[in-house]
N, C-alpha and C positions, 0 to 999 in steps of 0.2 A: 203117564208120567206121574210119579208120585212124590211130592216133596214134603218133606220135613222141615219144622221151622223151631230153631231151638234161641229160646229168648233171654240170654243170660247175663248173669252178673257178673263182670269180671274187676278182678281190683288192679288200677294203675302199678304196673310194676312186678305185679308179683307172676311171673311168665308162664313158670310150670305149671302151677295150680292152674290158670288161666286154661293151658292144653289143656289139662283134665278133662275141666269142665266141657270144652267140646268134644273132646275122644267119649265122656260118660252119653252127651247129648248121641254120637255116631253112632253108639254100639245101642242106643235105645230105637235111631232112625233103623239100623238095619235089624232089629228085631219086629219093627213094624214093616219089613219091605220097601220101607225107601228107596229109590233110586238117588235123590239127591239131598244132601242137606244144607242148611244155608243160617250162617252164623252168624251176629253182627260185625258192624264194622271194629277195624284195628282191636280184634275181641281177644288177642294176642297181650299184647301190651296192655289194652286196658284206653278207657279215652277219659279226658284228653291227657297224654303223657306229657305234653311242655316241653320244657328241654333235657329232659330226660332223653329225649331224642338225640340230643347232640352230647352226650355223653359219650366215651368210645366206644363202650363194650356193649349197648343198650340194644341197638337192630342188631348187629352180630346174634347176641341172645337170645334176638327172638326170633331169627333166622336160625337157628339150629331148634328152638321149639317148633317151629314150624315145620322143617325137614322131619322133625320126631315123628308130630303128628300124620305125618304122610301114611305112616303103615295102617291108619285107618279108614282112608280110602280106599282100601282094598276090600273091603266091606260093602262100603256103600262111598258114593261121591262128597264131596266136600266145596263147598261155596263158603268165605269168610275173606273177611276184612283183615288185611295184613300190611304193616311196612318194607318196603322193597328199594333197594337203591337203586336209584336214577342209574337208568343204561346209559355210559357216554357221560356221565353228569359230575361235576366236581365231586371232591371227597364232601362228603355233610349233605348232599343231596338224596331227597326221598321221595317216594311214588307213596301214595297213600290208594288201595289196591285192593281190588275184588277178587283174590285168590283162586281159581279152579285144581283140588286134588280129586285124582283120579287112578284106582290103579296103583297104588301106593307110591306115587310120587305127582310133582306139579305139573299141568298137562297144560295152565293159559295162566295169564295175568291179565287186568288191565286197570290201567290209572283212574284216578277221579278227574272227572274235568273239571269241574265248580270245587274251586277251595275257599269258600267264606272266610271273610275277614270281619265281616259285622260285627254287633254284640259281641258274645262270648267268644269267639272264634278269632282266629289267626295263622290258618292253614298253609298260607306264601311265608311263613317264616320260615316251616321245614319242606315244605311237597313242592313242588313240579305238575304242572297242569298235563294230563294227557291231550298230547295232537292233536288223535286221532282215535275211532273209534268202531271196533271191527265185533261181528261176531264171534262163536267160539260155537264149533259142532259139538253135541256131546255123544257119548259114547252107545245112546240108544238108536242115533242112525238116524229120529226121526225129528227132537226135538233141536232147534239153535239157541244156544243162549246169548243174550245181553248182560254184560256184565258189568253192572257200575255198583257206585258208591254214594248213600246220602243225598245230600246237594245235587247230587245229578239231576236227581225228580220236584227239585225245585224248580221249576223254570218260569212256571206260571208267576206267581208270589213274586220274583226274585225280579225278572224279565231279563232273562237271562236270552240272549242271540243266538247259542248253541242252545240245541236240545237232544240232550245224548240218547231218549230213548226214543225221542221219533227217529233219529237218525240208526238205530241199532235195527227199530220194528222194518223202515224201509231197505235195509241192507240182508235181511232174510229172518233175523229174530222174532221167534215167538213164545218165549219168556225173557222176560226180564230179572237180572234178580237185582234185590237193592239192600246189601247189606249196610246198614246204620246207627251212628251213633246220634240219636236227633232228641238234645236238650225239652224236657218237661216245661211246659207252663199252665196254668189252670186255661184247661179248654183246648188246648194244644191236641192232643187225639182225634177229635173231632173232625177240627182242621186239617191234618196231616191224611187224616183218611179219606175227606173229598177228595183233597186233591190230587192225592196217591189212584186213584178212582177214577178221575175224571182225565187226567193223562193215560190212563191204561184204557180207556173208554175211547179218548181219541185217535188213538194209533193202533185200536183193535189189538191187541198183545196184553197180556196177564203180565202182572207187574209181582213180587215175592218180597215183600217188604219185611226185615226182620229187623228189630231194633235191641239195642241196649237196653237193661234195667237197671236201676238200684243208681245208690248216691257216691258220686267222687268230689270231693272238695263240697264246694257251692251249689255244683250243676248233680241234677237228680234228674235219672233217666226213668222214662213212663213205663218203657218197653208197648204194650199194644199193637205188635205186630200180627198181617195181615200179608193174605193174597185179594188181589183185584183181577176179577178175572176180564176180558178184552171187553166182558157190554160195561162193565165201571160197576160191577159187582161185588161187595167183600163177602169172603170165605175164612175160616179157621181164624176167627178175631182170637190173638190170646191175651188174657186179663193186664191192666193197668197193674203196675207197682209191686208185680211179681215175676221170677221163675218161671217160665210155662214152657209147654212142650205143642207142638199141634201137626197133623197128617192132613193134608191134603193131597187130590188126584185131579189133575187136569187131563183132557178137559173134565171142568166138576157137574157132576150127576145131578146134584142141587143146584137151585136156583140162585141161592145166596141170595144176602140182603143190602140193599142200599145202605151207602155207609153213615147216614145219619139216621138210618132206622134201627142202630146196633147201639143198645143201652150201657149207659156207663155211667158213673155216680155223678152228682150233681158239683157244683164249684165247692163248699165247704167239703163236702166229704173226699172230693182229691188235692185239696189245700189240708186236711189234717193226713188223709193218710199218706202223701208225700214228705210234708215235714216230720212224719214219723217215720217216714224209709233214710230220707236224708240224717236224722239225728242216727239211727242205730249203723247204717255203714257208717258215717263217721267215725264212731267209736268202733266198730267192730273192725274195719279195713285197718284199722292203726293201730289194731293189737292193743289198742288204751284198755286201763283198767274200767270196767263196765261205771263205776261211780260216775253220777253228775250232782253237782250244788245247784241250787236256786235260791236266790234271795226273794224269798214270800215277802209281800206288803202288803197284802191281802185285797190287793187290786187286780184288774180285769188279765194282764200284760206277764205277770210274772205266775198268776193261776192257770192259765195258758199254757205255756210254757212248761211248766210243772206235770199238768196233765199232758203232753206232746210226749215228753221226758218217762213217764209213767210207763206211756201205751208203748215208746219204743224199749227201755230197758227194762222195766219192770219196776214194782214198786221197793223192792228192796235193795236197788242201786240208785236209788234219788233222795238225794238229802233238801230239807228244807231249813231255812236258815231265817226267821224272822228277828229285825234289826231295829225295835223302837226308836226315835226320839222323841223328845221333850213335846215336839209338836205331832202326834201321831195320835190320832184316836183311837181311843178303846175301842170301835169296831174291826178297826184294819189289823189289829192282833187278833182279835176273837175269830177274822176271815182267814187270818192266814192257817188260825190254828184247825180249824173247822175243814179249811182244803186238803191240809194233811192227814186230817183224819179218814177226809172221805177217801182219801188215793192211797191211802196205807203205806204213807212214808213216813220215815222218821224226821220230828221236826226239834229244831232246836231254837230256846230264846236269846237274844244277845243284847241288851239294855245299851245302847249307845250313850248316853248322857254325861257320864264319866270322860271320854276320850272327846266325847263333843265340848264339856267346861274349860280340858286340857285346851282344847285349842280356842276360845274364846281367852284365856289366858295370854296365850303366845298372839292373839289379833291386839288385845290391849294392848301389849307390849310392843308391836308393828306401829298400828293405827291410832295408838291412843282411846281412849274410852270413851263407849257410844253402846247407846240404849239397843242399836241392829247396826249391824255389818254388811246387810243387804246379800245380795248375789253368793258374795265369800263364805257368810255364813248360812246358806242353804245348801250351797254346793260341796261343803266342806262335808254338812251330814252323809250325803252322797259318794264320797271318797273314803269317811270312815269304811261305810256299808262295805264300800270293793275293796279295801283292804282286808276287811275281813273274810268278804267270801276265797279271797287270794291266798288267806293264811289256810282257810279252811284246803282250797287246792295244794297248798306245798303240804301241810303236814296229815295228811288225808290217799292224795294222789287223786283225786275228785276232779272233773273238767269243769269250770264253771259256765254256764248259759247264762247269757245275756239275757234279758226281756223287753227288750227296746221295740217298739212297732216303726212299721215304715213310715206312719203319720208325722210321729216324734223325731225319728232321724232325720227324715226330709228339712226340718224345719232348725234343727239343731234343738227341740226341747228335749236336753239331755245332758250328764255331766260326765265331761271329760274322765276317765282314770275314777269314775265313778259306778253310775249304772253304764257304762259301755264296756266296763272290763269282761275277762271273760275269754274263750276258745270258739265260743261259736255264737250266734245271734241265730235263736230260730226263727224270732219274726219280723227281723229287718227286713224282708222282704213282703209282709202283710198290713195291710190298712189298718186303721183301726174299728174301720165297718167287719172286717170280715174274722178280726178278732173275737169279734160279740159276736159274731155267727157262729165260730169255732166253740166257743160258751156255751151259746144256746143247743148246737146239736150233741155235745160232750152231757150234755142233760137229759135231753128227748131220749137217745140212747140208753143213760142207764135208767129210765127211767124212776128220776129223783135229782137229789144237787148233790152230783160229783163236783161241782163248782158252786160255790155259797152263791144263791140268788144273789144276795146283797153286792158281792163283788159285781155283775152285771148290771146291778141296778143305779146301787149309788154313784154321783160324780165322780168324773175321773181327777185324782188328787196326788199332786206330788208329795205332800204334807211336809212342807222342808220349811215353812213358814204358818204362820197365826192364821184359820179359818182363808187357807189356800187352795183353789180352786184351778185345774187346767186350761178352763174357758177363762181365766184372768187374763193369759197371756193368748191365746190362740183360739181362734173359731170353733163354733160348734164342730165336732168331728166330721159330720156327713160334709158341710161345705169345707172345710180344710181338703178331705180326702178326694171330694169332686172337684177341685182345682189342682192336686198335686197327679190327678190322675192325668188332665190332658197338659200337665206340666212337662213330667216325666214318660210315659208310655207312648201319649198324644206328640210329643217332642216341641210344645208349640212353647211361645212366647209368652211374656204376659199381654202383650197387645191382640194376639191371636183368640186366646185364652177368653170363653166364655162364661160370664158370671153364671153360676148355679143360684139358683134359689137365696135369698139372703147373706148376697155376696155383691160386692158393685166394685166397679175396677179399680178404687184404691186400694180396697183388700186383696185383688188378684195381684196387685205389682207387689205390695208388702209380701204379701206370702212367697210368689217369684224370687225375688230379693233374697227372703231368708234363706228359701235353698240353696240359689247360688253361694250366700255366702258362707257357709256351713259346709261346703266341702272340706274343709281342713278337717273336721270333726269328722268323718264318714272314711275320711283315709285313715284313721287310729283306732276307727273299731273293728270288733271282730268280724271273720266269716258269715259272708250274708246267704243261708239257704237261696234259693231261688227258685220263684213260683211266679215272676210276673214275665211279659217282654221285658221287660227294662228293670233289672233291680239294680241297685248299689251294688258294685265290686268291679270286676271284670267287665263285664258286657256296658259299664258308662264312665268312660276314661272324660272327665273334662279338670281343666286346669284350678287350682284354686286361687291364684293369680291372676284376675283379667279384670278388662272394665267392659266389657261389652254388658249393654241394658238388659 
């Protein structure tokens, strides 16, 4: 038996294109002799669709691509992830569905059993749980398949009461396939491949795991699909955060390798080349004009950013925008101008101080006259900034990025309609430890400063006030970040919550505190990439309204 594993990108929505891509992937399986091929999950439509689903025309449409695609099974077989209406099921009802074409037409279906609601997911809003769950012969006489979806080979993690592939291996299966659509987080491949391994190890059956790649929305898929053959062997790993193609032959000739013996780049370097797959589908899947703005300050956060911006579009689609005030040091221009030089974008200067006097003007005239304004007048500088990066987007067409980290969001240090404006937040989702990590290896690499030393070295500084310092307001970074870690990831409390190192528990309740109440702030900012279990967006619905401690 020879399978084919084709790991692709498909964009939410766009259906045809979508076939394409698996019909180019079929006709490459049946030039290599494939017997089977095995697509990701819902690779149709594209994941996650939303309510796109309950649109009228939406499965209709992708039920006739899909009938398209059947003349390609006449070539070679077809295994993919498809939407199906619930047999017997109200109207709006869906199977979310391990495809089998054969033959040029559909010869099996069967449902998902496990439809996640956690995190990111909300799969009982559209699907229907499968029953029951049966083999499928195929057509070499010799082989039975298994055919599930995703979450099915959760069970371990999850402890889930069903387990759909010991249940398929004890009913005569001996493949399994699992096409998937299974959301990226740093260190997630790892993971996902024990245990993909270690279920295929238990119930002696070789598992065909194919995942999704590339960025929809927030959620950016690893891809890293794999066969696990029955001793919890992997075979045919194919690359993280690409397109891949891979042939395998069961049973496999090779030994294969344990799936933690199977090398794959370190946490910084799939923390940058993710947030570089996420920012270019963004802009590429939405047909946007390739431009993006960055407000340079010539700090750690917005240099980042810049170079993220760089490595995905290129340098001649990133504009830089540095936005002095009154209070700004002659080094945070000379850093910002210095980043643009190294990244080979175009940078431009904007002297705030004019529209910032305008509006100490109009405070006089509010507040009456005072030597500081406090808060109003720091924050205000911060709102000039994103009005202008905004102007720069309308009369440009430019998407602006945000440069907010998840240390600052967490805590709300940040200003409203200010530094959170913008279409997308590339590192609302990253610490600020692993910011300077992205720094430091953006350096090691070119070997030189792509990113001004100085920005990594000196204090982190809002400079919106007189010899203003980040540690005025908020702990050192490393203890900030090791509290907001078993805050948010960890899920725990502040009483649960272990102090780190120069931390004692009134600062773990203060810092607690401030997250919680700084939700209002996190619902009005942009699109949070996603690179942790638990980022801001989707995957952490809590109220901004409650009194709970």
């Amino acid at each position: 038996m020879r399978v084919a594993l084709a790991q692709l990108n498909p964009t939410v929505g766009d259906l045809a294109s979508n076939r394409r891509l698996v019909e180019e992937a079929a006709a490459k399986a049946a030039s290599e002799r494939a017997d089977l091929l095995v697509a990701p999950e819902m690779v149709l439509t594209g994941y996650p669709p939303m309510d796109l689903l309950e649109r009228d025309d939406f499965v209709r449409d992708q039920l006739r691509e899909l009938d398209a695609l059947a003349a390609s099974s006449r070539q070679v077989a077809i295994a993919l992830g498809a939407v199906l209406p619930a047999p017997g099921g109200p109207r709006g009802a869906f199977l979310n569905a391990c495809v089998l074409l054969a033959g040029g037409r559909q010869v099996a279906a069967r449902a998902k059993t496990h439809l996640p609601t956690y995190d990111v997911f909300n799969e009982r809003r559209y699907f229907a749980p499968a029953e029951r769950r049966e083999p499928v012969p195929f057509a070499d006489g010799d082989t039975i398949l298994g055919l599930t979806v995703c979450e099915d080979t959760w069970v371990e993690p999850m402890g889930y009461a069903v387990d759909p592939v010991g249940e398929l291996a004890r009913a005569g299966a001996n493949l399994v396939l699992n096409p998937s659509c299974s959301p990226w987080h740093a260190g997630k491949a790892r993971e996902r491949r024990s245990m993909i391994a270690r279920l295929a190890a238990r119930h002696r059956v070789p598992i065909a795991f194919v995942n999704q790649v590339g960025g929809n929305d927030e959620l950016i898929f690893d891809g890293g699909s794999f066969v696990a053959d029955a001793a919890g062997r992997v075979h045919s790993v194919l690359p993280l955060f690409d397109t891949a193609f891979g042939v395998v032959d069961l049973p496999a000739a090779e030994p294969g390798l344990a799936p933690d013996a199977v090398p794959e780049p370190d946490r910084t370097a799939q923390l940058e080349t993710g947030l570089v797959l996420g920012i270019r589908d963004y802009f590429g899947k939405q047909g946007l004009p390739p431009g993006a703005v960055v407000g340079l300050s010539g700090g750690i956060d917005s240099a980042v950013t810049a170079h993220l911006a760089v490595t995905a579009l290129g340098p001649e689609q990133v504009l830089g925008v540095a936005m002095p005030s009154p209070f700004s040091s002659a080094h945070s221009i000379e850093d910002a101008l210095a980043l643009g030089r190294n990244l080979g974008i175009e940078t431009r200067v904007v002297e705030i101080e004019p529209i910032f006097s305008a509006y100490l003007d109009v405070f006089r005239a509010l507040f009456g006259a005072r030597d500081d304004y406090g808060l109003a007048q720091q924050n205000i500088q911060a709102r000039i900034r994103g009005a202008i990066l905004m102007a720069v987007s309308n009369a440009e067409g430019r998407l602006v990025l945000a440069t907010g980290n998840k240390s600052e969001l967490s805590v709300g240090y940040c200003t409203l309609y200010g530094d959170t404006v913008g279409g997308l937040a590339v590192l609302g989702d990253v610490y600020k430890r692993d910011v300077y990590a992205i720094a430091r290896r953006a350096n090691a690499l070119a070997g030189g400063e792509r990113i001004p030393a100085r920005s990594i070295e000196k204090a982190p500084s809002a400079e919106l006030a007189p010899d203003q310092f980040d540690s005025d307001d908020l702990p050192d970074y490393p203890v900030l970040d090791a509290i907001l870690a078993q805050a948010i990831e960890g899920g725990l409390g502040a009483a649960a919550i272990e102090p780190p190192p120069g931390a004692d528990r009134k600062l773990v309740e203060q810092v607690v505190a401030r997250l919680d109440r700084n939700e209002y702030k996190r619902r009005q900012t942009p699109l949070v990439l996603r690179t942790s279990t638990k980022a801001f967006g989707s995957g952490r619905r809590l109220p901004i309204v409650h009194r709970y401690p």
